[in-house]
C-alpha positions as semicolon CSV with decimal commas, in nm:
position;residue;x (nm);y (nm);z (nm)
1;X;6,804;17,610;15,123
2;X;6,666;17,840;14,804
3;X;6,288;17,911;14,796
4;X;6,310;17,686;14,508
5;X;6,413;17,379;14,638
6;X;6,136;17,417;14,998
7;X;5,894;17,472;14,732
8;X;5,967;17,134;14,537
9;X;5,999;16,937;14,875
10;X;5,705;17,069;15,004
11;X;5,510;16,955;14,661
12;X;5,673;16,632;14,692
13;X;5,579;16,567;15,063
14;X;5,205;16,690;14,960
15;X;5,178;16,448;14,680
16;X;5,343;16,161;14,861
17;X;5,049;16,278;15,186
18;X;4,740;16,249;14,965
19;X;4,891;15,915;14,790
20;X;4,894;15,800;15,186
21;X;4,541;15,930;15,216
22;X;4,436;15,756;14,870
23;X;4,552;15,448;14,949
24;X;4,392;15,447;15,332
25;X;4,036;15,560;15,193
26;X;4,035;15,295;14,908
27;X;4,163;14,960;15,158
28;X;3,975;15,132;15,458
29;X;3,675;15,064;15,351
30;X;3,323;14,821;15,401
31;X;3,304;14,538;15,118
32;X;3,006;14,592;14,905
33;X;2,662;14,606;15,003
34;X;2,776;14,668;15,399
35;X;2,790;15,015;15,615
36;X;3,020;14,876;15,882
37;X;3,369;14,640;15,882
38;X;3,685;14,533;16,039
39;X;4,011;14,573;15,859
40;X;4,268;14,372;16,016
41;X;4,646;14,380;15,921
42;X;4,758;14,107;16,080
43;X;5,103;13,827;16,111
44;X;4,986;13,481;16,200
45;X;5,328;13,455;16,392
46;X;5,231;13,730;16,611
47;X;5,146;13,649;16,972
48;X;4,900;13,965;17,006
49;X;4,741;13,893;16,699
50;X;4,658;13,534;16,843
51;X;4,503;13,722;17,127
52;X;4,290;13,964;16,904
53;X;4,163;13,707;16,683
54;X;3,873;13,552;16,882
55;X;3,757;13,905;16,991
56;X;3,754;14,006;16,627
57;X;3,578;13,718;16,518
58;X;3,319;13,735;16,836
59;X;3,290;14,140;16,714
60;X;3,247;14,064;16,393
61;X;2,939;13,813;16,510
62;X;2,809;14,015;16,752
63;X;2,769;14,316;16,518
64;X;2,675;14,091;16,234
65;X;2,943;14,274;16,034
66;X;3,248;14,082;15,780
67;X;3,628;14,133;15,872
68;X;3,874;14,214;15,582
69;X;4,147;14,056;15,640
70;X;4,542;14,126;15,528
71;X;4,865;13,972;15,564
72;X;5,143;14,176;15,725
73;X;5,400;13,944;15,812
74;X;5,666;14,096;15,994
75;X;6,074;14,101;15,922
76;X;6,133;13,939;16,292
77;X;5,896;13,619;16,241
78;X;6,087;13,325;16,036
79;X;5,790;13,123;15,931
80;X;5,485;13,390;15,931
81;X;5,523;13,485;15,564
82;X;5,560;13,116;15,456
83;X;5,203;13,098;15,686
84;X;5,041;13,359;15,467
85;X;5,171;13,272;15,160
86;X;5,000;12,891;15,197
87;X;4,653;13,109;15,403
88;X;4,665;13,260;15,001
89;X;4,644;12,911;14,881
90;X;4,340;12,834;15,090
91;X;4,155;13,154;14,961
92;X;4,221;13,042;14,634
93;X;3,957;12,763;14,667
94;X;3,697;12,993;14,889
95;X;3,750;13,308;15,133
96;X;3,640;13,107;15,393
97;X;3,871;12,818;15,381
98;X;4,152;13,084;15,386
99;X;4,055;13,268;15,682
100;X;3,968;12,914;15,906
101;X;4,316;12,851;15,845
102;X;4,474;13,146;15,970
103;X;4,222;13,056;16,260
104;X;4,398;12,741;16,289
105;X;4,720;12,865;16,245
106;X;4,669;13,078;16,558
107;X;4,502;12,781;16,767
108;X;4,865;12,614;16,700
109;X;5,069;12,852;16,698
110;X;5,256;12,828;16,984
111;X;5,378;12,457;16,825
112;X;5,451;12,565;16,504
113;X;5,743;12,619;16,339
114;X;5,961;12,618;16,057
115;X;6,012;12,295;16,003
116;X;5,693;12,135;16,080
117;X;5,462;12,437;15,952
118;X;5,408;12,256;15,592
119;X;5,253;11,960;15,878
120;X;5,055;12,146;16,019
121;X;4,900;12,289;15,681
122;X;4,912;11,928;15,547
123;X;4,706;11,848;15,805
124;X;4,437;12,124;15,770
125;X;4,405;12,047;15,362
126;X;4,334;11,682;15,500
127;X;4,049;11,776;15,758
128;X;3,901;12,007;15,502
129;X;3,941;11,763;15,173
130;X;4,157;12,009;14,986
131;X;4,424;11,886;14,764
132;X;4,780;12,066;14,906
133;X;5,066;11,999;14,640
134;X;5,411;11,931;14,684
135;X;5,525;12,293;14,517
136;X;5,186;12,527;14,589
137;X;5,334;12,861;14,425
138;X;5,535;12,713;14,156
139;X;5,470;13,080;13,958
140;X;5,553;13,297;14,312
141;X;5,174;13,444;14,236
142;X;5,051;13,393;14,644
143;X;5,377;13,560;14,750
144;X;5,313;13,821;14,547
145;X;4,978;13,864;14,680
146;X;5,092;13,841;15,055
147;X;5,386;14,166;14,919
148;X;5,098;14,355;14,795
149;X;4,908;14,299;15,168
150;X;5,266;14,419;15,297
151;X;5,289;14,693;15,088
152;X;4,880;14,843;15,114
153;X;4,963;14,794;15,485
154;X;5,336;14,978;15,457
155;X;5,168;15,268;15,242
156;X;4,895;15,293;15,484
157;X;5,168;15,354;15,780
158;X;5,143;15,038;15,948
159;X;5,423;14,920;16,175
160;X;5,274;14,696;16,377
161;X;5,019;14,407;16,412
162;X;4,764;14,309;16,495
163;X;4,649;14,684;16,307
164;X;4,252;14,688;16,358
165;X;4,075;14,965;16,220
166;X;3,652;14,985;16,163
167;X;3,554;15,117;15,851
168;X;3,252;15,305;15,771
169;X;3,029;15,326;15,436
170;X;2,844;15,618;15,550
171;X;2,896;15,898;15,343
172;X;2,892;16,127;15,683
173;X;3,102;15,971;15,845
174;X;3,423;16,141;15,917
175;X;3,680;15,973;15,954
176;X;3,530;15,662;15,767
177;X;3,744;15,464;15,969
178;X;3,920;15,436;16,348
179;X;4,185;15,285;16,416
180;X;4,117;15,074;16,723
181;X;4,422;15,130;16,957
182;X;4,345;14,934;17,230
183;X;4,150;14,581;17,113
184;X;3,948;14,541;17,506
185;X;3,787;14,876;17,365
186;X;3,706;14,689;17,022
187;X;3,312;14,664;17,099
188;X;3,299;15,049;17,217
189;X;3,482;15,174;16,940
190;X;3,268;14,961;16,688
191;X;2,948;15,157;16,858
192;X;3,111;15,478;16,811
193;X;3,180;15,458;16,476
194;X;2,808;15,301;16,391
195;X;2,655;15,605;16,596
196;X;2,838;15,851;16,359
């Protein structure tokens, strides 16, 4: 290879690393008004993230801190991107609503699946006294929101889920966030990163 060509590729490779870096300082962050969060990348057909979603929630309590929550359905799963798509439709009316049902989504998941998955959501609108229509992203606008989940989490470098990282507002703090690589060490690595 010419000198010219190494020098191009390297500027290339630099400019795709601080897009990277953009990208994971602007999602990794606390919502306004708080020092401390969770970001969770998450696929509601994922067994693990089942499993991490209690602890998160029981963190997020404990520490009296919010959780950020994304979609990151995964390739393998055949009715987790469906999931998210109608979890969009239930933060359309409040955050809340949206998040309970990804809750609920997990408590069932093992029963779930693509042919009795509208059911199950059917069933949640009911119990919470929310409308669910026949065709709920006639315009594709929730998918679209669940691709651009996807695609913060693919720029990020995400591969796998549950992703759990705690994000810091302190200007000090360096990293501002951790990734949390193994979720039984969730509570000490939340305590770490509020010591910083």
């Amino acid at each position: 290879m010419n000198k010219k060509l190494l020098s191009f590729l390297f500027v290339l490779f630099f400019i795709a690393s601080c897009a990277v870096a953009q990208d994971a300082n602007s999602a990794l962050r606390p919502p306004k008004g708080s020092q401390l969060a969770l970001v969770v990348f998450e696929d509601l057909q994922c067994p693990q993230c089942r499993r991490a979603a209690p602890l998160v929630e029981q963190a997020a309590k404990t520490y009296k801190i919010p959780v950020v929550r994304h979609d990151f359905p995964l390739p393998l799963h055949n009715w987790s991107f469906q999931a998210a798509v109608m979890a969009h439709y239930f933060d359309s009316h409040s955050k809340q609503l949206g998040n309970d049902f990804r809750d609920y989504i997990f408590q069932h998941q093992l029963e779930i699946n693509p042919g009795n998955l509208r059911s199950f959501a059917e069933k949640f609108a009911a119990d919470h006294k929310v409308d669910l229509p026949f065709v709920f992203d006639p315009q594709g606008k929730l998918a679209a929101e669940v691709n651009a989940d996807r695609d913060l989490g693919n720029r990020i470098g995400i591969h796998q889920t549950p992703t759990i990282y705690v994000v810091s507002g302190k200007p000090q703090a360096n990293p501002p966030y951790v990734e949390v690589t193994d979720i039984g060490k969730l509570f000490q690595t939340i305590d770490s990163v509020k010591q910083e």
